[in-house]
C-alpha positions in Angstrom: 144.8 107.3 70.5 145.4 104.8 73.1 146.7 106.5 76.7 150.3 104.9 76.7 150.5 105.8 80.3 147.3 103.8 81.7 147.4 101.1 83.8 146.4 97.3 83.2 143.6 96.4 85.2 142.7 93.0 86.3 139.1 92.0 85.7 136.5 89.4 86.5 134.6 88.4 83.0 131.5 85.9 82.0 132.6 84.0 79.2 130.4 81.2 77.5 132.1 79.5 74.2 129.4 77.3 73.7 127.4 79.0 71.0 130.2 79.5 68.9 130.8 75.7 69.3 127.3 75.0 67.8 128.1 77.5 64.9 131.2 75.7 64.0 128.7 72.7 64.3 130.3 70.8 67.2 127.1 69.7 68.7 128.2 66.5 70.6 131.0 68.6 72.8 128.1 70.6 73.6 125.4 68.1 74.1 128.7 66.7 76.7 128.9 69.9 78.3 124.9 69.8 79.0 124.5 66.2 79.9 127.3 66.7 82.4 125.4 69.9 83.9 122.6 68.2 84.1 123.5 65.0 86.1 125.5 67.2 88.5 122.5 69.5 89.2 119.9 66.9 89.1 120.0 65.4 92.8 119.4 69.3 93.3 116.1 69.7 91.1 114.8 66.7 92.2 114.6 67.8 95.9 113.2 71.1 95.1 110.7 69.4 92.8 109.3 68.0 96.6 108.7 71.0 98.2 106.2 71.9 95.4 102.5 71.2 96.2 100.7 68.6 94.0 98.6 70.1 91.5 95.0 69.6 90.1 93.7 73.2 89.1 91.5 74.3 86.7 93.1 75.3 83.1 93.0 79.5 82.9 95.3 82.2 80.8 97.3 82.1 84.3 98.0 78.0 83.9 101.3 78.0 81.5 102.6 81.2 83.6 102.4 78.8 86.6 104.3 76.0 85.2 107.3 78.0 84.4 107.4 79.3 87.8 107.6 75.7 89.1 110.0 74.6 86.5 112.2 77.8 86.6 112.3 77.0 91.1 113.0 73.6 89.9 116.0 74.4 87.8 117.4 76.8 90.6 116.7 79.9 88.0 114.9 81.9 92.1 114.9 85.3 90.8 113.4 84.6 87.2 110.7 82.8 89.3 109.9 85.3 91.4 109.8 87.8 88.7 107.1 85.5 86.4 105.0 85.1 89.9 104.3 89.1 89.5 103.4 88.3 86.2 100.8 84.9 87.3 99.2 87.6 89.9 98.3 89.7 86.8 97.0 87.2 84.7 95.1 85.3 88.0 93.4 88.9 88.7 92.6 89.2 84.6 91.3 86.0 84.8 88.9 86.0 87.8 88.0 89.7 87.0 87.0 87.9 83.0 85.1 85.2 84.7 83.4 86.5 87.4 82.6 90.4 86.9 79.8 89.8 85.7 77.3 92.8 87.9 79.5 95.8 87.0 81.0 96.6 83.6 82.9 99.7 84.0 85.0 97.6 86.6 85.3 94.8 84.4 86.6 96.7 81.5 89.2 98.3 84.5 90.3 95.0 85.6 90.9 93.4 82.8 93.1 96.4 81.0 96.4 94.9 81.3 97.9 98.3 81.3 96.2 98.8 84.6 98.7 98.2 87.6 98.3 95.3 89.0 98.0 96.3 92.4 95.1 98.4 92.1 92.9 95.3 90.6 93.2 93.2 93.9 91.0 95.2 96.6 88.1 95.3 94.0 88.2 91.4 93.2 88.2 91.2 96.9 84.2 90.2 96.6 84.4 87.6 93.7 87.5 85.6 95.4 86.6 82.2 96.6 89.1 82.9 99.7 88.9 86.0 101.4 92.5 85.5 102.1 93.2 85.2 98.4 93.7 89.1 98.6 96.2 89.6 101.2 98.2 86.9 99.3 98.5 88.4 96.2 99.7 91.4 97.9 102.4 89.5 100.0 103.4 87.3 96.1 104.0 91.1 95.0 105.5 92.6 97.8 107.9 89.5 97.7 108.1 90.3 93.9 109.4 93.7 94.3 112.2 93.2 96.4 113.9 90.9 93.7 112.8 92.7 91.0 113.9 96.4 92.3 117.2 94.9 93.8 116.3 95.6 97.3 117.8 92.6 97.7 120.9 91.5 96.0 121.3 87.9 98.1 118.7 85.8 96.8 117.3 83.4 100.2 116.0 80.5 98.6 113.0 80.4 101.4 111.7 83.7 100.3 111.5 82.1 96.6 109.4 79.5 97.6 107.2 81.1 100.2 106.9 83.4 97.3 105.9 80.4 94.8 103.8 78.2 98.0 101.6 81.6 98.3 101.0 81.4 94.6 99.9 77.9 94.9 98.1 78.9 97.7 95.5 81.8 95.6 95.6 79.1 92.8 94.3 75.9 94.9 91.9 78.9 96.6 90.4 80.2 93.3 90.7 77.7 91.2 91.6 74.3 92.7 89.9 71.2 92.3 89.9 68.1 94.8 88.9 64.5 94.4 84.9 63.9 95.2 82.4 60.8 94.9 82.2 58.7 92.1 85.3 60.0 90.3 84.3 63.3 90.3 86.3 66.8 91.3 85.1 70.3 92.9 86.4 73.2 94.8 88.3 72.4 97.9 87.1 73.9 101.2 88.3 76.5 103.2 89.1 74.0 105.8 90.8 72.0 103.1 92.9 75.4 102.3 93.4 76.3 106.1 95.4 73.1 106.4 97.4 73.4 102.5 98.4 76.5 104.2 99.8 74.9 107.7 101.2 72.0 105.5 103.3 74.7 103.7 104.2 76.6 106.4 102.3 79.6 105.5 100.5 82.2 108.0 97.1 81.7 106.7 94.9 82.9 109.7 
C-alpha cells in the first residue's frame, strides 16, 4: 500500500519518444527529427573530422576498431571513444604479437590469449615494435582509458579524447603505417617521419 503521507518529489528524467514513433510507423517525423540533428551538429563534426591525421595503414584485426574510434570523436560520442581505444590497444598488441612472434612460442600463445590483460602484453612486444616509443604509448592510450572508463573523471575534456585518439594514430602510423615512395609505390615511414607526426600533433614524443 502506497505511503499516503510521502512527499512529491521533483525529478530530472531522460525521455526519448522516438522509438515508439517508429513502432506506430511514423517514420518521416522521425527521419525530421534526425535530419534536423544532423545539420545542427554537422559544422561540429566537420571540424573535429580536421584534427584527425590522414590515414594510409596497413589492414589488421585492429583496422575496423580504429575507424569507430574516429567516427565515434567525429560524432562527439568522447567517452565511447576512449573506451574502444582500450579495446584497439588489445587488438594492435594481438596483432603484432600474431605477426611477428615468431622466435618464442610459449609467449606467443601468452600474447595472443585475449583473456590475458592487456597491460601485461606491452613490455614483452617491446622487441618486435617498429618504434621503441610504441610501448610507452600504449601505456599512456590506457592510462587515459582508465580514467573514463573507471569514472575518475566525470567531466569529459575534449583534449584528453583526442590526445588519447592522436597517440593511437600515433602506434598505428608507427607499426603499421605506410607512406608514399618511388614509382607509386608505399613502405614504412621513418622514425624521423614519426618524430615529426608526433610534433605536428602536439604529442611528447622524445
Amino acid at each position: 500500500m502506497a505511503d499516503k503521507k510521502a512527499k512529491d518529489v521533483e525529478v530530472t528524467a531522460y525521455v526519448d519518444t522516438l522509438p515508439n514513433l517508429v513502432r506506430l510507423g511514423l517514420t518521416k517525423e522521425v527521419e525530421d527529427v534526425l535530419k534536423e540533428r544532423f545539420e545542427k551538429s554537422l559544422p561540429d563534426k566537420i571540424m573535429r573530422y580536421g584534427k584527425l591525421p590522414y590515414l594510409l595503414i596497413q589492414f589488421g584485426p585492429f583496422t575496423s576498431l580504429l575507424r569507430e574510434v574516429r567516427h565515434l570523436y567525429v560524432e562527439g560520442f568522447y567517452r565511447a571513444a576512449v573506451a574502444l581505444c582500450g579495446m584497439t590497444v588489445e587488438a594492435l598488441c594481438i596483432t603484432i604479437a600474431m605477426q611477428r612472434v615468431n622466435d618464442d612460442k610459449p609467449l606467443k600463445k601468452q600474447l595472443t590469449d585475449s583473456s590475458e590483460w592487456c597491460r601485461r602484453k606491452i613490455d614483452p612486444l617491446k622487441k618486435y615494435l617498429r618504434i621503441a616509443k610504441s610501448a610507452s604509448l600504449l601505456h599512456c592510450v590506457l592510462d587515459i582509458r582508465k580514467q573514463y572508463v573507471h569514472l575518475h573523471k566525470t567531466r569529459v575534456l575534449p583534449e584528453d579524447v583526442l590526445e588519447c585518439i592522436n597517440m593511437l594514430h600515433l602506434i598505428v602510423i608507427a607499426e603499421y603505417g605506410l607512406v608514399p615512395a618511388k614509382k607509386g609505390k608505399v613502405q614504412p615511414p621513418t622514425e624521423e617521419y614519426i618524430h615529426q607526426l608526433a610534433r605536428d600533433m602536439k604529442l611528447r614524443f622524445e
